[in-house]
PATOR-285276 format. One record per residue: y, z, x of N, C-alpha, C, CB in turn; residue in three letters; residue number from 1. Coordinates in nm, 2 decimals, decimal comma, m for minus. Atoms other than C-alpha are relative to their C-alpha. Glycine has a CB too. Example, Ala and Ser with C-alpha at 12.3 -4.5 7.8 and 13.67 -1.06 7.14 Angstrom:
residues 2
ATOM/n.y/n.z/n.x/ca.y/ca.z/ca.x/c.y/c.z/c.x/cb.y/cb.z/cb.x/residu/num
ATOM/m0,12/0,00/0,09/m0,45/0,78/1,23/0,12/0,00/0,09/0,00/0,12/m0,10/ALA/1
ATOM/m0,11/0,00/m0,09/m0,11/0,71/1,37/0,11/0,08/m0,08/0,05/m0,14/0,04/SER/2
//
This chain:
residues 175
ATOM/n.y/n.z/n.x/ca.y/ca.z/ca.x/c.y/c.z/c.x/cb.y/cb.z/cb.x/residu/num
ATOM/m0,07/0,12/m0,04/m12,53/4,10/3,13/m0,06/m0,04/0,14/0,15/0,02/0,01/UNK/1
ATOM/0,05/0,11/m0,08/m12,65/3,84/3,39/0,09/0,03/0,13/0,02/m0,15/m0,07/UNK/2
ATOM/m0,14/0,04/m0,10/m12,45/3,79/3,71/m0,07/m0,13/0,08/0,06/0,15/0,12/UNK/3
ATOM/0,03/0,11/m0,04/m12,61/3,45/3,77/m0,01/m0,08/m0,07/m0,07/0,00/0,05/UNK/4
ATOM/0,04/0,05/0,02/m12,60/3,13/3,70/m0,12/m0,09/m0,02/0,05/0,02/0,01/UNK/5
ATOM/0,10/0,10/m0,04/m12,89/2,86/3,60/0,05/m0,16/0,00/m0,11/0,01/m0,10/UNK/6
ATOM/m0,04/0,14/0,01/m12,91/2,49/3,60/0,08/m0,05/m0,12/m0,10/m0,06/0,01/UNK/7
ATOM/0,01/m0,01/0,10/m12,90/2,51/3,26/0,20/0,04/m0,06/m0,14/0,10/m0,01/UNK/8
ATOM/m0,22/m0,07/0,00/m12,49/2,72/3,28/0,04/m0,09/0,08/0,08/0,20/0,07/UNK/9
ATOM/m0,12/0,07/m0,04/m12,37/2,50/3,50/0,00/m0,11/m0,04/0,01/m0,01/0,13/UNK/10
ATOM/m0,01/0,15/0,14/m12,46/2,18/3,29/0,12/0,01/m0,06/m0,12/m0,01/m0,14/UNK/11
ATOM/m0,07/0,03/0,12/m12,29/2,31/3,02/0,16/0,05/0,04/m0,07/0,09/m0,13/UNK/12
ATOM/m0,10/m0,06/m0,04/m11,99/2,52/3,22/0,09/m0,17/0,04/m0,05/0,13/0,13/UNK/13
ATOM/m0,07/0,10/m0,07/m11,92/2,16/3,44/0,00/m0,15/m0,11/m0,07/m0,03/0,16/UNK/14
ATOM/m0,01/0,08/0,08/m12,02/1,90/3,16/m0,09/m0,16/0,03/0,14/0,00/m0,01/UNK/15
ATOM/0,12/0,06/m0,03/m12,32/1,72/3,33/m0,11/0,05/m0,07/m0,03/0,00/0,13/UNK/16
ATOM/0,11/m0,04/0,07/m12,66/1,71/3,24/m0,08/0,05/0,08/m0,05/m0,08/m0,07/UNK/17
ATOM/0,02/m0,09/m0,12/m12,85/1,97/3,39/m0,14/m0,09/0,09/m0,04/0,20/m0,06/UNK/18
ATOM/0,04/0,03/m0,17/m13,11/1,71/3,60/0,12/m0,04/0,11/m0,12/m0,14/0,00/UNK/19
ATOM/m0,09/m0,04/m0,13/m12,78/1,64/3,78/m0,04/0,06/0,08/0,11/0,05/m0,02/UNK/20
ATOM/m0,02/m0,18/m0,10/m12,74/1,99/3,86/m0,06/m0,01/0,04/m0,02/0,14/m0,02/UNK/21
ATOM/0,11/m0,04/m0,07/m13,05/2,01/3,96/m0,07/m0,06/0,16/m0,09/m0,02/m0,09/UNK/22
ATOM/m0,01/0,06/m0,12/m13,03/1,74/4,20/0,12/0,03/0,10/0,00/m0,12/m0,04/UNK/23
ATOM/m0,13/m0,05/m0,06/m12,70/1,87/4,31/m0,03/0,12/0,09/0,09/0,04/m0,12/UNK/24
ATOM/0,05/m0,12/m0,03/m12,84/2,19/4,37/m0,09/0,01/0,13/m0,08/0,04/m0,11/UNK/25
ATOM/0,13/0,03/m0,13/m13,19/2,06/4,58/0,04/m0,05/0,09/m0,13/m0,09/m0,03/UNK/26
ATOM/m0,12/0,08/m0,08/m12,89/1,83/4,75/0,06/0,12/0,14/0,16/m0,05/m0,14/UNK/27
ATOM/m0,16/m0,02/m0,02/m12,66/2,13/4,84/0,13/m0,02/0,01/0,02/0,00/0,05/UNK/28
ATOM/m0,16/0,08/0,07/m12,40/1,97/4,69/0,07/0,10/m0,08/m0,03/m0,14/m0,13/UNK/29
ATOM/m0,05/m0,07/0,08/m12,32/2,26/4,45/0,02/0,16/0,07/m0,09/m0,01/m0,11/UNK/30
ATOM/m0,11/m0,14/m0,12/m12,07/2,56/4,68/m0,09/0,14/m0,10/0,29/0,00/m0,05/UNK/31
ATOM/0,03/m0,13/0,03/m12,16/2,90/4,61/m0,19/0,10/0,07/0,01/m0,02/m0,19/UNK/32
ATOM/0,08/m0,04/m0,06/m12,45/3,11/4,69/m0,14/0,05/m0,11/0,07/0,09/0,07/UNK/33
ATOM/0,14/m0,01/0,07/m12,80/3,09/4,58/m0,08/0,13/m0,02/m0,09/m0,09/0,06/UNK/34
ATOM/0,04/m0,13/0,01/m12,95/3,40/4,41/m0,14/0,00/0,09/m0,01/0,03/m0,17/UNK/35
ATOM/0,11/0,01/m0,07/m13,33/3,33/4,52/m0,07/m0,14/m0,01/m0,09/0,12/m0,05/UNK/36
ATOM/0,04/0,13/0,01/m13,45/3,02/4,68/m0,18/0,02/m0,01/0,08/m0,09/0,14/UNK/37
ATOM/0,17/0,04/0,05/m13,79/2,91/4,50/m0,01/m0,13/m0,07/m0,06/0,13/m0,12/UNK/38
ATOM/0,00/0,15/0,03/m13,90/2,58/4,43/0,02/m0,03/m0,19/m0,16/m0,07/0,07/UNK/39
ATOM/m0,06/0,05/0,09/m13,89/2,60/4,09/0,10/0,05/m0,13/m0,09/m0,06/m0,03/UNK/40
ATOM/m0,16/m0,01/0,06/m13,58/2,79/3,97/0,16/0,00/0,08/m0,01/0,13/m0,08/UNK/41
ATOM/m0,10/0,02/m0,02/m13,22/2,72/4,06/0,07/0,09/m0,11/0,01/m0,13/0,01/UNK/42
ATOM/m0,14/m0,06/0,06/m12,99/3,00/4,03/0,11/0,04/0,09/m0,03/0,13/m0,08/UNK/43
ATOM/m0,10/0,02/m0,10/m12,68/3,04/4,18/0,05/0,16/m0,03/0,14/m0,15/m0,02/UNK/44
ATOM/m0,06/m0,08/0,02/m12,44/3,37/4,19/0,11/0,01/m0,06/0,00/0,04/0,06/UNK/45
ATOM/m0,14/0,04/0,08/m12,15/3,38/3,89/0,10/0,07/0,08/0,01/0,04/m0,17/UNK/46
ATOM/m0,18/m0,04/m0,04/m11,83/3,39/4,11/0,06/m0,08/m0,02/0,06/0,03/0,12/UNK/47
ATOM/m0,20/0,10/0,02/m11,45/3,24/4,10/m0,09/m0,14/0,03/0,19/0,04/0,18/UNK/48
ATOM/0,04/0,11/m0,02/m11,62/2,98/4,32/m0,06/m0,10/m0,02/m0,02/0,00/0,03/UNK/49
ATOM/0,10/0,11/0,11/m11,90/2,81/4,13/0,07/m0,01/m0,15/m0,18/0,09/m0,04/UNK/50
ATOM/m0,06/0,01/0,12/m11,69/2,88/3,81/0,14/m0,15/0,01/0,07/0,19/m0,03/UNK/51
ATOM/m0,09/0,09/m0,08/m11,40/2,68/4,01/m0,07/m0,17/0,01/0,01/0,07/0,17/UNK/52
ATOM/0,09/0,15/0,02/m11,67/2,37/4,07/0,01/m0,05/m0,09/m0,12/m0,01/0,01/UNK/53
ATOM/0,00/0,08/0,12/m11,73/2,33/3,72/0,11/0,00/m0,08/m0,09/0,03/m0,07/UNK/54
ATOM/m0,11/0,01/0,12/m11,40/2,34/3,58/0,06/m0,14/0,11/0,12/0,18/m0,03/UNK/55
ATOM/m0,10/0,12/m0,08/m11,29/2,07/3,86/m0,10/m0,15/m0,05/0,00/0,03/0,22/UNK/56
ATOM/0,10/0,07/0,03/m11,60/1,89/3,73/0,04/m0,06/m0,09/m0,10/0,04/0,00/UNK/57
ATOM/m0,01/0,02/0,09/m11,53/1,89/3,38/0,18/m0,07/0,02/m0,06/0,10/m0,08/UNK/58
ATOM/m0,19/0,01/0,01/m11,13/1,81/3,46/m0,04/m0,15/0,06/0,14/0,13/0,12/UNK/59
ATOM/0,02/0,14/m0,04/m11,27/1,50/3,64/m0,05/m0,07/m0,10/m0,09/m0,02/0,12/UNK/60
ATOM/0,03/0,08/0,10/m11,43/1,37/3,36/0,10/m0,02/m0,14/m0,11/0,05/m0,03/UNK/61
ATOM/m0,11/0,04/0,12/m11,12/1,42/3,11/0,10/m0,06/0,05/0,06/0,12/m0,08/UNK/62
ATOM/m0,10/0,08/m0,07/m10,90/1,30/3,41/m0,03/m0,14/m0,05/0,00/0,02/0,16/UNK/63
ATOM/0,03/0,16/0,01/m11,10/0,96/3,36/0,06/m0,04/m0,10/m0,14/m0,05/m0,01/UNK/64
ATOM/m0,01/0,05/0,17/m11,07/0,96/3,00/0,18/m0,02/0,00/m0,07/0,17/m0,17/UNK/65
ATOM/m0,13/0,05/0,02/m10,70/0,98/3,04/0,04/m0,11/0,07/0,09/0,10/0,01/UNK/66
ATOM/m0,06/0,12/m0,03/m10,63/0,76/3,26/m0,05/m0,11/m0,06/0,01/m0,03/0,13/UNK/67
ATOM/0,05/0,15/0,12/m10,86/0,49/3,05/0,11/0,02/m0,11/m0,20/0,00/m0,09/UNK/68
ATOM/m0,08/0,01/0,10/m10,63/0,62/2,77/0,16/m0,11/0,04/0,01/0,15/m0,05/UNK/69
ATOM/m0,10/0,01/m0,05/m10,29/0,57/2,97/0,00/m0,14/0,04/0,03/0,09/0,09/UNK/70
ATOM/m0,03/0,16/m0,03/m10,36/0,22/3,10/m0,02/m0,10/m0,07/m0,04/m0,05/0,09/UNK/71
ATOM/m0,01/0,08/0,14/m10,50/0,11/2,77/0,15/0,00/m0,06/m0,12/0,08/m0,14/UNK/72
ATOM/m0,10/0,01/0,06/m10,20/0,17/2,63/0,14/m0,07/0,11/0,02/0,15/m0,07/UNK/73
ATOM/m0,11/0,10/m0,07/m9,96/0,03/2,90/m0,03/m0,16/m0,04/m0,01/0,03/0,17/UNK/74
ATOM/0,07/0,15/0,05/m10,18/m0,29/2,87/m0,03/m0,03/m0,16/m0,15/m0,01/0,08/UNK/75
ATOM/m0,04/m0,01/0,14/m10,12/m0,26/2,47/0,14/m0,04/m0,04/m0,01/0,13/m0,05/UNK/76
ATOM/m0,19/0,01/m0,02/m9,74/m0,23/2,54/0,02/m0,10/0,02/0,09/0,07/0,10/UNK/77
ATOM/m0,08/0,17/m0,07/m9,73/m0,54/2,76/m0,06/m0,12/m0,08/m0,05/m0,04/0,19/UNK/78
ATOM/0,06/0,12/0,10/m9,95/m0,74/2,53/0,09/m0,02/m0,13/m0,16/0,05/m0,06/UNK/79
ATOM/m0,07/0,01/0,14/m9,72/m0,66/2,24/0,13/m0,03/0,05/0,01/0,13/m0,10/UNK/80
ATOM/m0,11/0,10/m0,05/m9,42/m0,74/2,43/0,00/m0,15/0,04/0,03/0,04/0,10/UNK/81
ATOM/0,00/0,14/0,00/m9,51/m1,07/2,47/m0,06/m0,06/m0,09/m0,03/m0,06/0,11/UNK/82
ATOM/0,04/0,02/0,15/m9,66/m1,12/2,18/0,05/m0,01/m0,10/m0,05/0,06/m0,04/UNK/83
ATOM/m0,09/m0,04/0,09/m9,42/m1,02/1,98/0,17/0,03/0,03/m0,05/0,10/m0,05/UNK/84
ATOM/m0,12/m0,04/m0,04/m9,05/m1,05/2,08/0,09/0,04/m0,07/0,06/m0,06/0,05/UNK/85
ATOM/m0,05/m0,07/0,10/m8,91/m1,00/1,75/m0,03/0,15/m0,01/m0,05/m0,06/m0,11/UNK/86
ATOM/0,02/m0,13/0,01/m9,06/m0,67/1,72/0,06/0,08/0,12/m0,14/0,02/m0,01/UNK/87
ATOM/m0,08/m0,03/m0,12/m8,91/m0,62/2,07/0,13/0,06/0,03/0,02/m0,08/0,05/UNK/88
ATOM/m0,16/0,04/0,02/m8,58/m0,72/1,99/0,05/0,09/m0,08/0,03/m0,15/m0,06/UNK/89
ATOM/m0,09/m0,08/0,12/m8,55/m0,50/1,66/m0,07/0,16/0,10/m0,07/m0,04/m0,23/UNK/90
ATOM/0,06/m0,15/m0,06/m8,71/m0,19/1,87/0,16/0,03/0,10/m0,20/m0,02/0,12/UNK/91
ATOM/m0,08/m0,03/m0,07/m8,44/m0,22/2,12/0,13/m0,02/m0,03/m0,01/m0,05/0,09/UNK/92
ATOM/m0,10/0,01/0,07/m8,19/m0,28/1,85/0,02/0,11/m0,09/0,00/m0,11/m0,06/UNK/93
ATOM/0,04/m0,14/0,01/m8,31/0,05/1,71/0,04/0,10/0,07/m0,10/0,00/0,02/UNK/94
ATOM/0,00/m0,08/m0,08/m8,32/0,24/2,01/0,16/0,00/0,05/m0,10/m0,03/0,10/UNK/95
ATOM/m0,12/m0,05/0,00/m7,95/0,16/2,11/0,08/0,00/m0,14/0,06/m0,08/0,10/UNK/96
ATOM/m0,07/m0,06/0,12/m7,81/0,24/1,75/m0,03/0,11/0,03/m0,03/m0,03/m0,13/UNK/97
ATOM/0,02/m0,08/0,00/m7,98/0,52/1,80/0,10/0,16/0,13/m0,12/m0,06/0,00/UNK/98
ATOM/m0,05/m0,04/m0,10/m7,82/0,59/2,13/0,16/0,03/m0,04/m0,04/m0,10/0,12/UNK/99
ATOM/m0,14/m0,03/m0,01/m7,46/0,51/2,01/0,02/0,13/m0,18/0,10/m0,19/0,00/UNK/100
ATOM/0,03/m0,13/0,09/m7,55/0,77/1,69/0,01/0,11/0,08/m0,15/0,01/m0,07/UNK/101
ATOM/0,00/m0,20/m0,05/m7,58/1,08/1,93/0,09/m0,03/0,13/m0,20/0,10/0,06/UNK/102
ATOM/m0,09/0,00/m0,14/m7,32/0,93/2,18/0,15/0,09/m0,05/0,05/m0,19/0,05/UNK/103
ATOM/m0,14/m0,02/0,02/m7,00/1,16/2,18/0,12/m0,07/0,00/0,02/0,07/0,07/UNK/104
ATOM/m0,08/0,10/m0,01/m6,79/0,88/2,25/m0,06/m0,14/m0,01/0,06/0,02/0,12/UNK/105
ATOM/0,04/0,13/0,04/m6,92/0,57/2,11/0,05/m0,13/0,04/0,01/0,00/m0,10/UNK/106
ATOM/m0,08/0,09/m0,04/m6,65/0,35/2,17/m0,01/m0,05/0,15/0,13/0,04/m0,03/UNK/107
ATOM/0,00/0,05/m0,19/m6,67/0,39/2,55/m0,15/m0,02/0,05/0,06/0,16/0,12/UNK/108
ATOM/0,18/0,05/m0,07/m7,06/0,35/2,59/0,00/m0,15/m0,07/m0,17/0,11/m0,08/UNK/109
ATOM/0,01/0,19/0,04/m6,98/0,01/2,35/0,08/m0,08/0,13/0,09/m0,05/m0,18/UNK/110
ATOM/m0,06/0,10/m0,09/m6,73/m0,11/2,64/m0,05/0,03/0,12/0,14/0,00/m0,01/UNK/111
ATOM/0,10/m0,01/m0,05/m6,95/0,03/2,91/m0,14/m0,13/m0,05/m0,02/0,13/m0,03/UNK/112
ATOM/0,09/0,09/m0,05/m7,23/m0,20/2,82/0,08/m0,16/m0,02/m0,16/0,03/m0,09/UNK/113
ATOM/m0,05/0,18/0,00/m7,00/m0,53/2,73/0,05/0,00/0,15/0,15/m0,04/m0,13/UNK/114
ATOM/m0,01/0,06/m0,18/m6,87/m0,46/3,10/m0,09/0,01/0,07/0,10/0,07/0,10/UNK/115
ATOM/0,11/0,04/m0,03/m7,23/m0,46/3,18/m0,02/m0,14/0,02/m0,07/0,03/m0,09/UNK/116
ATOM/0,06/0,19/0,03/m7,36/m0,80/3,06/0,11/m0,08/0,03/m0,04/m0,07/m0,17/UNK/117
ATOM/m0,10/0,15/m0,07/m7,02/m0,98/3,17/m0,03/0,06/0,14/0,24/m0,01/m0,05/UNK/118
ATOM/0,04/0,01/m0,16/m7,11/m0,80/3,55/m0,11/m0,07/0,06/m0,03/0,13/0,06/UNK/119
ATOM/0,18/0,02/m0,01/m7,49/m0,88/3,51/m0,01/0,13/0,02/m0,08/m0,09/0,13/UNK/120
ATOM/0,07/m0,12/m0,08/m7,54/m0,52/3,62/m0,04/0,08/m0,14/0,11/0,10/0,12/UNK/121
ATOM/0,10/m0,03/0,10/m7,85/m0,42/3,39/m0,01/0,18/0,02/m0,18/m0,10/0,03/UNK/122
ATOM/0,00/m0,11/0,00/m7,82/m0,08/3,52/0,05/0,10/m0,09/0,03/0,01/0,10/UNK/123
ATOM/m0,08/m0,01/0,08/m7,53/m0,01/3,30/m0,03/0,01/m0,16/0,07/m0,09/0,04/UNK/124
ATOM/0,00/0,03/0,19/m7,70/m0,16/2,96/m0,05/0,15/m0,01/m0,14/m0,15/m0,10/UNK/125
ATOM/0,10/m0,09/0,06/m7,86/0,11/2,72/m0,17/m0,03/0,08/0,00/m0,03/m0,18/UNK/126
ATOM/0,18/0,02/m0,02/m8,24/0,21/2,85/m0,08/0,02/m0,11/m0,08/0,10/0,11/UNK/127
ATOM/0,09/m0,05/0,04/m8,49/0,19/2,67/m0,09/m0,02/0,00/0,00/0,03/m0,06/UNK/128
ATOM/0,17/m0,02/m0,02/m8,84/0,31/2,69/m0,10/m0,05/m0,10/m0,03/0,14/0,00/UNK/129
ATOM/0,12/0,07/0,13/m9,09/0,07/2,49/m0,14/0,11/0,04/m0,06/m0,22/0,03/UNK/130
ATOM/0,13/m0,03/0,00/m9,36/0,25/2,65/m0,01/0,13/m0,10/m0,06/0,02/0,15/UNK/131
ATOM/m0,05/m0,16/0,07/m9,19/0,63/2,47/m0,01/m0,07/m0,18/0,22/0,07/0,07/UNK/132
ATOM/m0,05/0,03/0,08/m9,09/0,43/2,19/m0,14/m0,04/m0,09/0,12/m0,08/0,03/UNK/133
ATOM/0,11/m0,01/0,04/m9,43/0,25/2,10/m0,13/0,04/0,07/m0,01/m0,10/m0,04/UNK/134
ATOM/0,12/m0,07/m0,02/m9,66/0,44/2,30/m0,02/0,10/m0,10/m0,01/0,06/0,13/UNK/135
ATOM/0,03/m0,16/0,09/m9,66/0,76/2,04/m0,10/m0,10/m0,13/0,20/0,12/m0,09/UNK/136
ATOM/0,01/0,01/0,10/m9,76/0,50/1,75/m0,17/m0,06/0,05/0,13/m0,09/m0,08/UNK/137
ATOM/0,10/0,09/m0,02/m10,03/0,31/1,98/m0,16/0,13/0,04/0,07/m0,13/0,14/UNK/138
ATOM/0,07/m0,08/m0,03/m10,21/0,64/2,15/m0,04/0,09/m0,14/0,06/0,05/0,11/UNK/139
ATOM/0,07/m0,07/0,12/m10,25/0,78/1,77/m0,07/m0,08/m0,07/0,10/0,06/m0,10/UNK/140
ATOM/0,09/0,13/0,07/m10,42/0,45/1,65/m0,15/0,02/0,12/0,11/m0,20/0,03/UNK/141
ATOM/0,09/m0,04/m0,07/m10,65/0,53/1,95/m0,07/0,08/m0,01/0,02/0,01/0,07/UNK/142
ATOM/0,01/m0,14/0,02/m10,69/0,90/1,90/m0,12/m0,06/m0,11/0,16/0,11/m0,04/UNK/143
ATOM/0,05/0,01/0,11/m10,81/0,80/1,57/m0,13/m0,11/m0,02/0,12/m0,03/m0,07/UNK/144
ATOM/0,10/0,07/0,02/m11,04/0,50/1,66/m0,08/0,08/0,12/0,02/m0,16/m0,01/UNK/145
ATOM/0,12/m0,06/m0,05/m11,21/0,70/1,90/m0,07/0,16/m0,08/0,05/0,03/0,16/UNK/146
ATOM/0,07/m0,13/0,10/m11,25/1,01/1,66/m0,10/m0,08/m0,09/0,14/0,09/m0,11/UNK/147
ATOM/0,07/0,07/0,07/m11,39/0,78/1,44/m0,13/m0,09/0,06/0,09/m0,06/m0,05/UNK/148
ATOM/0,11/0,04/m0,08/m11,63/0,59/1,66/m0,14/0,06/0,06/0,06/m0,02/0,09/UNK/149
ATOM/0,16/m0,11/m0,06/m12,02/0,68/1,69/0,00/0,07/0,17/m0,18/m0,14/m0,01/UNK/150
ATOM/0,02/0,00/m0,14/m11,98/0,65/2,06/0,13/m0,04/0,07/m0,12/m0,09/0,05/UNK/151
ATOM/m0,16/0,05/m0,08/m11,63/0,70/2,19/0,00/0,01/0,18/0,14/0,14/m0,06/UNK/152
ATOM/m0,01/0,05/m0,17/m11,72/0,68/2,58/m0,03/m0,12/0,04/m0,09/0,07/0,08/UNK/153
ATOM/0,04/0,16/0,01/m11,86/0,33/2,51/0,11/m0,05/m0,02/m0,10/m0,05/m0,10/UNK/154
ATOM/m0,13/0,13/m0,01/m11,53/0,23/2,35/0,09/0,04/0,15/0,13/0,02/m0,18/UNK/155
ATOM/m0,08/0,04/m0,09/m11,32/0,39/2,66/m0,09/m0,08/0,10/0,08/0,11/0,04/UNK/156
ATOM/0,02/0,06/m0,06/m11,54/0,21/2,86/0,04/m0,15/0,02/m0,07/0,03/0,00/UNK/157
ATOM/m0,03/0,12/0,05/m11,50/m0,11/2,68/0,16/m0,02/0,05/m0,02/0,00/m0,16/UNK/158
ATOM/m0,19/0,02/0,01/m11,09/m0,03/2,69/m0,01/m0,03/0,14/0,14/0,16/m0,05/UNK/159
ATOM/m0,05/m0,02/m0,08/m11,16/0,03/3,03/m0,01/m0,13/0,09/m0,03/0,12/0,03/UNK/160
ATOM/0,02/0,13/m0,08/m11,30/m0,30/3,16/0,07/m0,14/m0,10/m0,19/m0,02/0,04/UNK/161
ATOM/m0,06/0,06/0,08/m11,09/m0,48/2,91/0,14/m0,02/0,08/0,00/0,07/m0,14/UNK/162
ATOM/m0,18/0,04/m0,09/m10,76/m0,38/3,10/m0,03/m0,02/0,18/0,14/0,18/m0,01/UNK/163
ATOM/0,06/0,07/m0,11/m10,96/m0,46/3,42/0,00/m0,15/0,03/m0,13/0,03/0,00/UNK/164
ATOM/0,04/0,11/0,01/m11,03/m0,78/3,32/0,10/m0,08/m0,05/m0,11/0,00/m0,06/UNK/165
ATOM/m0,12/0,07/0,05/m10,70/m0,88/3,16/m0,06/m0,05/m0,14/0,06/m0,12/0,12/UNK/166
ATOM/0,03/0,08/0,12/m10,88/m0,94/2,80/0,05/0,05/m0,09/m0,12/m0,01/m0,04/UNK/167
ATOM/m0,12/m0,03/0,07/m10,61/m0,86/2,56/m0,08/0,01/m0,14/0,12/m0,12/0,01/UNK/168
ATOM/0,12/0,01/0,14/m10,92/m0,94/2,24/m0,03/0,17/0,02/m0,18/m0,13/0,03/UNK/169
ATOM/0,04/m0,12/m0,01/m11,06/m0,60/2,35/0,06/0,16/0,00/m0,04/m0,03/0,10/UNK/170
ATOM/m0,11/m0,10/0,00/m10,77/m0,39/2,35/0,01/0,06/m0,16/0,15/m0,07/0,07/UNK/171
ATOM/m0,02/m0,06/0,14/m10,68/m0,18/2,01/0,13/m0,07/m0,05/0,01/0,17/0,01/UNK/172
ATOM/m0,09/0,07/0,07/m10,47/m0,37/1,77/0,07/0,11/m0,11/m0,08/m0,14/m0,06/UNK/173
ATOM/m0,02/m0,06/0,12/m10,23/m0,15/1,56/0,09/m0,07/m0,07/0,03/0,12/0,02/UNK/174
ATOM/m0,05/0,02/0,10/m10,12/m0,20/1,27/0,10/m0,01/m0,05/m0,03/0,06/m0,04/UNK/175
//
């Protein structure tokens, strides 16, 4: 067994391509300690620390992907809320049935929110969460067109300058 890395392990450990590394490396950009400096191999020593780099590396690149996921779908949510208020209207007609279904006392959460809306005080109505309610149906319509997609870093890119750009065409339409 080895006890060093090459350019070649840390590509695949951090999830670059190893001329990165390699520039990374000739940089000093990449922590840890170099087995033997020679011009033309790059190897480092396998500890916590270099192992540490590329896992912060590769977490940066699935961080991205989620947040492109997470704000596609906020900017899905808000497009369909105004898009659609019917669907709105019966979601939140849904969600509080639902609420007075698992309420122990029903009666008093129905006169609780009627002394709501005669106070105005919205604090009081039923909440509910469109983003809980249709985010699960919108991030599996996603899941599924990026599994399916030759080149799913192209579409979140697309998603991603789509909710940049405010273009509502570009966003994922479900079903």
């Amino acid at each position: 067994m080895r006890n060093f890395l090459t350019t070649k392990d840390i590509a695949e450990l951090s999830g670059y391509r190893r001329a990165q590394i390699w520039n990374w490396a000739k940089a000093g950009k990449i922590p840890g300690q170099r087995v033997k400096h020679s011009a033309r191999r790059v190897r480092f020593v396998d500890s916590p620390e270099i192992r540490e780099w590329c896992n912060r590396r590769r977490g940066g690149l699935d961080a991205w992907m989620w947040t492109v996921i997470e704000a596609t779908v906020l900017a899905v949510v808000a497009r369909d809320c105004s898009a659609n208020p019917e669907k709105i209207e019966k979601i939140i007609a849904q969600e509080t049935q639902r609420q007075l279904d698992e309420s122990d006392d029903p009666d008093r959460l129905l006169k609780k929110w009627e002394l709501a809306m005669k106070d105005g005080n919205p604090e009081n109505l039923p909440p509910v969460d469109l983003l809980r309610v249709m985010g699960s149906d919108i991030l599996a319509e996603m899941m599924r067109q990026l599994v399916d997609s030759e080149h799913p870093g192209r579409l979140l890119t697309r998603w991603q300058r789509a909710c940049a750009d405010q273009r509502c065409d570009d966003l994922p339409y479900i079903p």
